[in-house]
KEFIVEX-899775 format. One record per residue (C-alpha): chain; residue in one letter; x, y, z; residue number from 1. Coordinates in steps of 0.02 Angstrom, whole numbers, plus 50000, padded with zeros to 5 digits. Each point is the difference from the previous one (the first is absolute). Layout:
N
{pt 'A'; 'A'; {X; Y; Z}; NUM}
...
***
This chain:
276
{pt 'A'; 'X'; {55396; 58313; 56725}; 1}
{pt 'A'; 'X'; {49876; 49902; 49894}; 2}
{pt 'A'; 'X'; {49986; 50023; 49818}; 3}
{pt 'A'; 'X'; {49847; 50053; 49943}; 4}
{pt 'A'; 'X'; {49916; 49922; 49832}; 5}
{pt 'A'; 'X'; {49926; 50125; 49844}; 6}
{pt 'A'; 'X'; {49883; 49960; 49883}; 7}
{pt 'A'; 'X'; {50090; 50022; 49799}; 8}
{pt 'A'; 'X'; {49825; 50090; 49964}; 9}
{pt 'A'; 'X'; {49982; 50173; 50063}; 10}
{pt 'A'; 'X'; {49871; 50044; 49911}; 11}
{pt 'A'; 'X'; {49876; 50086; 50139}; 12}
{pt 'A'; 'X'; {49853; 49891; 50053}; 13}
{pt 'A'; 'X'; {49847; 50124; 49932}; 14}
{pt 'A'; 'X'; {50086; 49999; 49823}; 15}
{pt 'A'; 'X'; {50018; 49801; 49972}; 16}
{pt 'A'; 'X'; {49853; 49928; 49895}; 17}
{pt 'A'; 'X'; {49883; 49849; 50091}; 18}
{pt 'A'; 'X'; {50040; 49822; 49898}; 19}
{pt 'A'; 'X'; {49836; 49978; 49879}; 20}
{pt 'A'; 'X'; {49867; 49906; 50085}; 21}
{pt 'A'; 'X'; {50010; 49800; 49966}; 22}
{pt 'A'; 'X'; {49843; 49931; 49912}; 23}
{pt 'A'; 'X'; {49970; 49836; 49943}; 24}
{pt 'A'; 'X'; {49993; 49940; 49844}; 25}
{pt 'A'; 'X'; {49817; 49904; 50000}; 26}
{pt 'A'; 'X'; {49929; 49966; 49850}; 27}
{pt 'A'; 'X'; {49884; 50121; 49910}; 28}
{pt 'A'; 'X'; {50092; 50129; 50096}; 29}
{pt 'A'; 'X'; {50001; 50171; 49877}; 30}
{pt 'A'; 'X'; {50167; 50092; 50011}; 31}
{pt 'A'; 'X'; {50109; 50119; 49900}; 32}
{pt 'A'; 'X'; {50158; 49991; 49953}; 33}
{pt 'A'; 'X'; {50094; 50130; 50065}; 34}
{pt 'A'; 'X'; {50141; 50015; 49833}; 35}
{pt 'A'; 'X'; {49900; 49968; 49861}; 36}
{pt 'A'; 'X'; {49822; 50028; 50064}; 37}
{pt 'A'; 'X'; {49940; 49826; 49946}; 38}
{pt 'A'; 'X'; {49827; 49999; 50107}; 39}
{pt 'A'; 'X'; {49941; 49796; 50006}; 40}
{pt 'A'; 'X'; {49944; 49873; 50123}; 41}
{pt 'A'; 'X'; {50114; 49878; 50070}; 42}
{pt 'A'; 'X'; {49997; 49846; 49913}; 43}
{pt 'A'; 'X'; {50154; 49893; 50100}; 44}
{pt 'A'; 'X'; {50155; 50013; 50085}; 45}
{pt 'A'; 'X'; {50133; 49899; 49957}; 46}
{pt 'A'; 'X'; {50191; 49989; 50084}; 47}
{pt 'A'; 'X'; {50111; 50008; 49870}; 48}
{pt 'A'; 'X'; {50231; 49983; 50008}; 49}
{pt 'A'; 'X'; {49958; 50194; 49990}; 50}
{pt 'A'; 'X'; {49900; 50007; 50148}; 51}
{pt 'A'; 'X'; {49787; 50021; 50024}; 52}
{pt 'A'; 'X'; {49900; 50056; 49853}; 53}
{pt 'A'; 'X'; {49827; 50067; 49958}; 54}
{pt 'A'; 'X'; {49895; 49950; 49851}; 55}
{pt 'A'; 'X'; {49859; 50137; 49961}; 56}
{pt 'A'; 'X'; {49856; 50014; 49880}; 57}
{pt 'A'; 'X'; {49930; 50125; 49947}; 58}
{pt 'A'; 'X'; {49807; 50023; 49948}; 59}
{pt 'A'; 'X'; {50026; 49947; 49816}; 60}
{pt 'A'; 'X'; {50106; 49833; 50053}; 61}
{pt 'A'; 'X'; {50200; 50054; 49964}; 62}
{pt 'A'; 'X'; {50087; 49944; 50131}; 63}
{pt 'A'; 'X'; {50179; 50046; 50052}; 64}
{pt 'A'; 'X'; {50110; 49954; 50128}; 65}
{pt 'A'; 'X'; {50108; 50108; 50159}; 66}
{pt 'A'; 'X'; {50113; 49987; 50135}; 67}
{pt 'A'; 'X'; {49920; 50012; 50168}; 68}
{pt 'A'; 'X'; {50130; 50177; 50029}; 69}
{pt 'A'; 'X'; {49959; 50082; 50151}; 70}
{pt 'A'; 'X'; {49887; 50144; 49971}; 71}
{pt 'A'; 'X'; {49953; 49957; 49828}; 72}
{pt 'A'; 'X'; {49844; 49988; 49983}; 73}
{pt 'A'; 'X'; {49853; 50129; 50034}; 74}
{pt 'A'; 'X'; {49843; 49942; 50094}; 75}
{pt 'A'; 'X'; {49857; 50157; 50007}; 76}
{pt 'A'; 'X'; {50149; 50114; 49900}; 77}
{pt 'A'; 'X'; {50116; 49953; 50178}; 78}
{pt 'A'; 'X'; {50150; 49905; 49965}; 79}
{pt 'A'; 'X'; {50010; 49805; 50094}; 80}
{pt 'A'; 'X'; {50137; 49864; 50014}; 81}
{pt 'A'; 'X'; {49911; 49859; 49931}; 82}
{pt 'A'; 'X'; {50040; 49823; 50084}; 83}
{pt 'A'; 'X'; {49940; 49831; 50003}; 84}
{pt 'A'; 'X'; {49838; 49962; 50083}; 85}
{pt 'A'; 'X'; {49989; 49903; 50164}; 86}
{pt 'A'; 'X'; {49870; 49885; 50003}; 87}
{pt 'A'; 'X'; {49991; 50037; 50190}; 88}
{pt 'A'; 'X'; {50015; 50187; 49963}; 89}
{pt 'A'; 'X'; {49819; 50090; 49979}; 90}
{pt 'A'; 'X'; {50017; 50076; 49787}; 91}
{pt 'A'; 'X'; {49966; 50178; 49999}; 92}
{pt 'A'; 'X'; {49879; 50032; 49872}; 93}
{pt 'A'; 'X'; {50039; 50121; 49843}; 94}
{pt 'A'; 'X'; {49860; 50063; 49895}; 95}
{pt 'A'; 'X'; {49849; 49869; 49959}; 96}
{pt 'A'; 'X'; {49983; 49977; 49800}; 97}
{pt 'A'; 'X'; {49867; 49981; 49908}; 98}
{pt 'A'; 'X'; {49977; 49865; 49875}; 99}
{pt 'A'; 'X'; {50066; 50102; 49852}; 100}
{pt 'A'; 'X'; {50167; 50029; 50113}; 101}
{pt 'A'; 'X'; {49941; 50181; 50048}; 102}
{pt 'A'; 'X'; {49976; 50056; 50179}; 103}
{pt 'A'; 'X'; {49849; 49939; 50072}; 104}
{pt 'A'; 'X'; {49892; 50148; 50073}; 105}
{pt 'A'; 'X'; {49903; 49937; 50149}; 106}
{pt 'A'; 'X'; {49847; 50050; 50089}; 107}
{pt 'A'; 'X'; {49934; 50126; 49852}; 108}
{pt 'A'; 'X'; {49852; 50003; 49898}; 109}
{pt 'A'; 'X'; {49987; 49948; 49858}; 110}
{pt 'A'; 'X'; {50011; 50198; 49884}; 111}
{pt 'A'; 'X'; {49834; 50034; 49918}; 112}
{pt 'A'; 'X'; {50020; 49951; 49814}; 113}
{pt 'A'; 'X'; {50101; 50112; 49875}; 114}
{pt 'A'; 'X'; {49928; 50060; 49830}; 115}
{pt 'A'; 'X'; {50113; 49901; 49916}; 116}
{pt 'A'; 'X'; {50005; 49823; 49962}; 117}
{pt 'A'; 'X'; {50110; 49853; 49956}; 118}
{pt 'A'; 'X'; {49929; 49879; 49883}; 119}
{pt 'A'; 'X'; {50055; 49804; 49977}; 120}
{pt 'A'; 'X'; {49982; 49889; 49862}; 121}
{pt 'A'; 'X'; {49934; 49841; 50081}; 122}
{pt 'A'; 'X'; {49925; 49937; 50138}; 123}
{pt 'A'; 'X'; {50156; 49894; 50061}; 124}
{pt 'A'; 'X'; {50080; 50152; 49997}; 125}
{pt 'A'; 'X'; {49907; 50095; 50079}; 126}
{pt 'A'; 'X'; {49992; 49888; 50154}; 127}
{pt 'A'; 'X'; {50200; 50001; 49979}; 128}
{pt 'A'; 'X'; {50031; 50167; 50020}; 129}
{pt 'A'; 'X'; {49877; 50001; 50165}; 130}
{pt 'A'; 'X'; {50105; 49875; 50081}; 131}
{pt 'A'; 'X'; {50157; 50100; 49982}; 132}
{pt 'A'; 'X'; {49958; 50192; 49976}; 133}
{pt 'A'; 'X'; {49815; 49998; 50113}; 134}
{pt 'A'; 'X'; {50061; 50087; 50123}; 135}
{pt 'A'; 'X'; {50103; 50116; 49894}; 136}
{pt 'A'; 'X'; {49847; 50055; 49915}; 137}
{pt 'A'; 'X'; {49865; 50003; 50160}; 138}
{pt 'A'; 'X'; {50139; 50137; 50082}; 139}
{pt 'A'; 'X'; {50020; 50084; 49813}; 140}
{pt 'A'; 'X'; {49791; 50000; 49991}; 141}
{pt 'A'; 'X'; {50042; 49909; 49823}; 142}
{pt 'A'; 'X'; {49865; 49878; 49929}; 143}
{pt 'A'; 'X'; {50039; 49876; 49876}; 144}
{pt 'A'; 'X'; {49858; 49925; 49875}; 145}
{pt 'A'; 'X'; {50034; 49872; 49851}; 146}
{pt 'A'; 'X'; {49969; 50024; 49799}; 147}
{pt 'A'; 'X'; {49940; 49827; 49923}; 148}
{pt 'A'; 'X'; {50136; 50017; 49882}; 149}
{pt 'A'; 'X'; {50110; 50147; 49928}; 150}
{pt 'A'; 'X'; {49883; 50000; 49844}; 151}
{pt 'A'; 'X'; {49876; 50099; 50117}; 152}
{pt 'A'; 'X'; {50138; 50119; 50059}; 153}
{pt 'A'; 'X'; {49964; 50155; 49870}; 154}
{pt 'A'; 'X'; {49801; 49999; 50047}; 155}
{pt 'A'; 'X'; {50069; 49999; 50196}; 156}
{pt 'A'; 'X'; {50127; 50156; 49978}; 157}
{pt 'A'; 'X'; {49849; 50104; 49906}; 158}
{pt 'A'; 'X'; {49877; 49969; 50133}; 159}
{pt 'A'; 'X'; {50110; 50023; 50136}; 160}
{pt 'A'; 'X'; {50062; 50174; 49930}; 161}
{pt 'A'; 'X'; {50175; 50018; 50084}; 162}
{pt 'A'; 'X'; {50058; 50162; 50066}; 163}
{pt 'A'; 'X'; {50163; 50050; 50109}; 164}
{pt 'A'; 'X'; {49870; 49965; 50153}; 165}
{pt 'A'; 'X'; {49945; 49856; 49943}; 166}
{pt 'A'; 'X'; {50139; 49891; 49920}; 167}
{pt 'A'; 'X'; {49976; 49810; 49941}; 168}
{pt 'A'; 'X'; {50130; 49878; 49997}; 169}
{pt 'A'; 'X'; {49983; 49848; 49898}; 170}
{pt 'A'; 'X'; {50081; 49823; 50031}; 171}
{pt 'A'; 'X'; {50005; 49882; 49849}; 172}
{pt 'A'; 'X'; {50074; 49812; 49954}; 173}
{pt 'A'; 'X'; {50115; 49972; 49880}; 174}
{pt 'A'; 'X'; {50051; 50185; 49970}; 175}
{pt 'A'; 'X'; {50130; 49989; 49876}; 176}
{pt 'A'; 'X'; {50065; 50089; 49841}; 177}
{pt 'A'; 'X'; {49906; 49958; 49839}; 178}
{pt 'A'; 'X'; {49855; 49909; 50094}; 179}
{pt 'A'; 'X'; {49795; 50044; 49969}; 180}
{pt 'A'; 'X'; {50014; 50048; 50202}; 181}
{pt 'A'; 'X'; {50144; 50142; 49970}; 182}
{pt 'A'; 'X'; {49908; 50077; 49842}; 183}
{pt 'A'; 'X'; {49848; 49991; 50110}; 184}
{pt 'A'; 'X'; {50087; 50100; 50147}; 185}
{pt 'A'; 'X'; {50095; 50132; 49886}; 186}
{pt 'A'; 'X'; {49838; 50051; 49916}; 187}
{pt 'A'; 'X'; {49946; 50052; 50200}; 188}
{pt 'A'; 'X'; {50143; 50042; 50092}; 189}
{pt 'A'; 'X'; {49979; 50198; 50034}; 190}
{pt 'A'; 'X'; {50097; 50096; 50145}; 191}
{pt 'A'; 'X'; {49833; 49955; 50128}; 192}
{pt 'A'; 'X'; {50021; 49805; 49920}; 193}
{pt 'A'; 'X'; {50123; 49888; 50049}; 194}
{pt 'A'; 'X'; {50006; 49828; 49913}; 195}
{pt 'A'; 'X'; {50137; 49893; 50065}; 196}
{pt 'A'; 'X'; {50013; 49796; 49978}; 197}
{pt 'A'; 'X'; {50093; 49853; 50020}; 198}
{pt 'A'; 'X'; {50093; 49877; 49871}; 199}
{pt 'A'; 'X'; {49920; 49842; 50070}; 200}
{pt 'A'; 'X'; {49863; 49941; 49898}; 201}
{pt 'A'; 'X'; {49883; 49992; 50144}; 202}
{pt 'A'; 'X'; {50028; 50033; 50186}; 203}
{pt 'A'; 'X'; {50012; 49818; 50074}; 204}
{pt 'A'; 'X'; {50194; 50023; 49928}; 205}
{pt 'A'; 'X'; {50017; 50159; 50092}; 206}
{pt 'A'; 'X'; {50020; 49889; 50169}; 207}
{pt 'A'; 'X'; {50183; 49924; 50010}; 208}
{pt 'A'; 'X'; {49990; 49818; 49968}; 209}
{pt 'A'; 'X'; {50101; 49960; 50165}; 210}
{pt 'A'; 'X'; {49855; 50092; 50088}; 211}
{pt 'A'; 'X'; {49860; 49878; 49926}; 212}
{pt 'A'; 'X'; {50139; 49867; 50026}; 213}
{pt 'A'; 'X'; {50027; 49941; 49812}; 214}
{pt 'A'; 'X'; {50160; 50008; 49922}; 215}
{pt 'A'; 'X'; {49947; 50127; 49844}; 216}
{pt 'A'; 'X'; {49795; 50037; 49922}; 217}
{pt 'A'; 'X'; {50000; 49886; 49870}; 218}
{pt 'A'; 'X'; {50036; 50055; 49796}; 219}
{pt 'A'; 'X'; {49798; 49972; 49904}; 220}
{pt 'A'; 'X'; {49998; 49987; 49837}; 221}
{pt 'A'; 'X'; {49927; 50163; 49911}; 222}
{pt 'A'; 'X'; {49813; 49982; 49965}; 223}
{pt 'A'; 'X'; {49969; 49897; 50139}; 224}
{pt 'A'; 'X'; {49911; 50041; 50171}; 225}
{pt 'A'; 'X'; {50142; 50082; 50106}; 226}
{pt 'A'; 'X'; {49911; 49952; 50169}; 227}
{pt 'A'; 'X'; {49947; 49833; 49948}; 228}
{pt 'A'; 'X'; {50163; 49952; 49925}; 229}
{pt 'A'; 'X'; {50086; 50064; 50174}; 230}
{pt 'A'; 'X'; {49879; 49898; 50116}; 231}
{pt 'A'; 'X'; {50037; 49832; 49880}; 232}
{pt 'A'; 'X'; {50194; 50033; 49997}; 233}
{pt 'A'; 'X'; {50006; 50035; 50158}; 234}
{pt 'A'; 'X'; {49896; 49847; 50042}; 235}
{pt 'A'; 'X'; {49828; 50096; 50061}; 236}
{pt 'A'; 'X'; {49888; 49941; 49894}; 237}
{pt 'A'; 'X'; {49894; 49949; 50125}; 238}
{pt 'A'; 'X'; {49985; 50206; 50059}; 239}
{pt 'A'; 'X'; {49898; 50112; 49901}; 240}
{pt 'A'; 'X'; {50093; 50153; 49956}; 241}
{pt 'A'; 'X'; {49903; 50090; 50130}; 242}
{pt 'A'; 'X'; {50061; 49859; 50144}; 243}
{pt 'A'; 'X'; {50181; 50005; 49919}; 244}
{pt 'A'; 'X'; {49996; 50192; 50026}; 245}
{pt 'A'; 'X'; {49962; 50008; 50182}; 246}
{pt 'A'; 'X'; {50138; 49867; 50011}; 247}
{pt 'A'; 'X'; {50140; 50129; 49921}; 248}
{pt 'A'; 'X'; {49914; 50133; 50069}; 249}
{pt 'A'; 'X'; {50016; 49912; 50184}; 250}
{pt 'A'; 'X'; {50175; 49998; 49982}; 251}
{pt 'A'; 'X'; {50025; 50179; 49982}; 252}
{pt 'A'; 'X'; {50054; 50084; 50181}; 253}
{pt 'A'; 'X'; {50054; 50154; 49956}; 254}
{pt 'A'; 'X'; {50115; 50098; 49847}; 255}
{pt 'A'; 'X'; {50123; 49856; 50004}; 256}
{pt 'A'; 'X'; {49911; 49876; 49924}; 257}
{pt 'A'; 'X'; {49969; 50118; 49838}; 258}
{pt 'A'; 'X'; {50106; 50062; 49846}; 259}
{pt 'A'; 'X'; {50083; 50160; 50003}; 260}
{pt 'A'; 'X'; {49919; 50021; 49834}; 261}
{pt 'A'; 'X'; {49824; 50012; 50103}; 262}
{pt 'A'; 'X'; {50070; 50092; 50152}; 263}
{pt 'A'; 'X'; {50065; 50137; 49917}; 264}
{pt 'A'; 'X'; {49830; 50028; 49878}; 265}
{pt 'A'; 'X'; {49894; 49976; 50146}; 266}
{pt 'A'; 'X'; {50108; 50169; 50126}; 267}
{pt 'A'; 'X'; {50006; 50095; 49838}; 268}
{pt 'A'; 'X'; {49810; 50004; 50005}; 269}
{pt 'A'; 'X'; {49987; 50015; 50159}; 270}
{pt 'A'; 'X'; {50111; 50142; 49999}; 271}
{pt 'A'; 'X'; {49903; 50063; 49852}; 272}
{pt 'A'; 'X'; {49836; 50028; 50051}; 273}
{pt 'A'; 'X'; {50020; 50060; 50170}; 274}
{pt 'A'; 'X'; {50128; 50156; 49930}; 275}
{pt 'A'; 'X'; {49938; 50158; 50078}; 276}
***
């Protein structure tokens, strides 16, 4: 008589789980992970004595590295098996981002404008935080306008009169302990007014050097022009400041050319003035 075979598992058919889904790991590609619920976008994959790893970043630049584990990751809040991308092999497409690293919505209008308001110090600026956050604020209904300088910031917060409907948010250079610009903000912060700031003495330095593609924004000597001392370090003196600007600001793709010092001002305002 022949001997017949078993299988060790007898667990029934109906009760065993289906293996995660396999995804691949493109680049860009916004998944969870499933232990620690580090959400970021796949940066690289690397092999490794341990076996394939991930390298995500998340939307204010920290980056941190895990093993490729079957059903480690969540895609949509559904868990995946990560694995190296075929070139031949069509990339399944996670969530588009925006520029600022958030989800991208697509195919809405833009929300009709809030009551609130976010206002920057600077023109540069200005046009900086378009480039990365426009579409955040276009789906928020959030419009941004520019002070001249933080001098005129009391006469703007009277006029504009905020109220828990109405919030302002502020965003000012060189925000730091002990300077005019912090004794400025203090004497108009209220709970509708939001001041927040950067250390950098003016926005070109919130870019990452690597991003412009300079090794570090040069050290000017105190009393001196900070742009025009940049442009002739930096050997621009043939820009105007203007020109140099739309060079830096040409290099800027998306959040991960900028400080975390500006990221994390720039999403608490956000976050600020569209509460409720």
């Amino acid at each position: 008589m022949r001997s017949r075979s078993y299988d060790a598992d007898l667990t029934p058919p109906w009760k065993k789980s289906a293996p995660a889904p396999e995804v691949a790991a493109e680049a860009d590609l916004v998944v969870e992970e499933a232990e620690t619920g580090f959400c970021g976008a796949v940066v690289r994959v690397e092999k490794t004595a341990e076996g394939l790893t991930v390298t995500l970043e998340d939307r204010f630049g920290k980056l941190r590295v895990f093993p490729m584990a079957p059903g480690g990751f969540l895609l949509d809040g559904k868990p995946v098996t990560l694995v190296r991308p075929q070139a031949t092999a069509p990339a399944p497409r996670g969530p588009l981002l925006s520029a600022s690293g958030s989800i991208a919505v697509t195919g809405a209008k833009a929300r009709v404008a809030r009551a609130g308001r976010i206002y920057v110090e600077g023109r540069h600026d200005a046009e900086l935080v378009e480039r990365v956050w426009g579409h955040d604020l276009r789906v928020e209904g959030v419009v941004v306008e520019y002070l001249e300088g933080v001098d005129d910031l009391p006469a703007i917060v009277s006029a504009f009169s905020p109220t828990p409907d109405a919030r302002l948010g502020v965003l000012v250079d060189h925000l730091v302990p002990g300077s005019k610009e912090s004794r400025i903000a203090a004497s108009v912060t209220g709970p509708d007014v939001l001041v927040v700031g950067h250390p950098y003495i003016d926005i070109w330095e919130a870019v990452k050097p690597a991003s412009v593609g300079i090794r570090a924004w040069p050290r000017i000597p105190r009393g001196e022009d900070w742009k025009t001392g940049v442009c002739r370090e930096l050997g621009w003196e043939q820009l105007s400041t203007g020109e140099a600007w739309q060079r830096i600001l040409a290099s800027v793709g998306s959040y991960r050319d900028l400080q975390p010092e500006l990221l994390g001002s720039v999403e608490r305002l956000i976050d600020f003035v569209t509460v409720g």
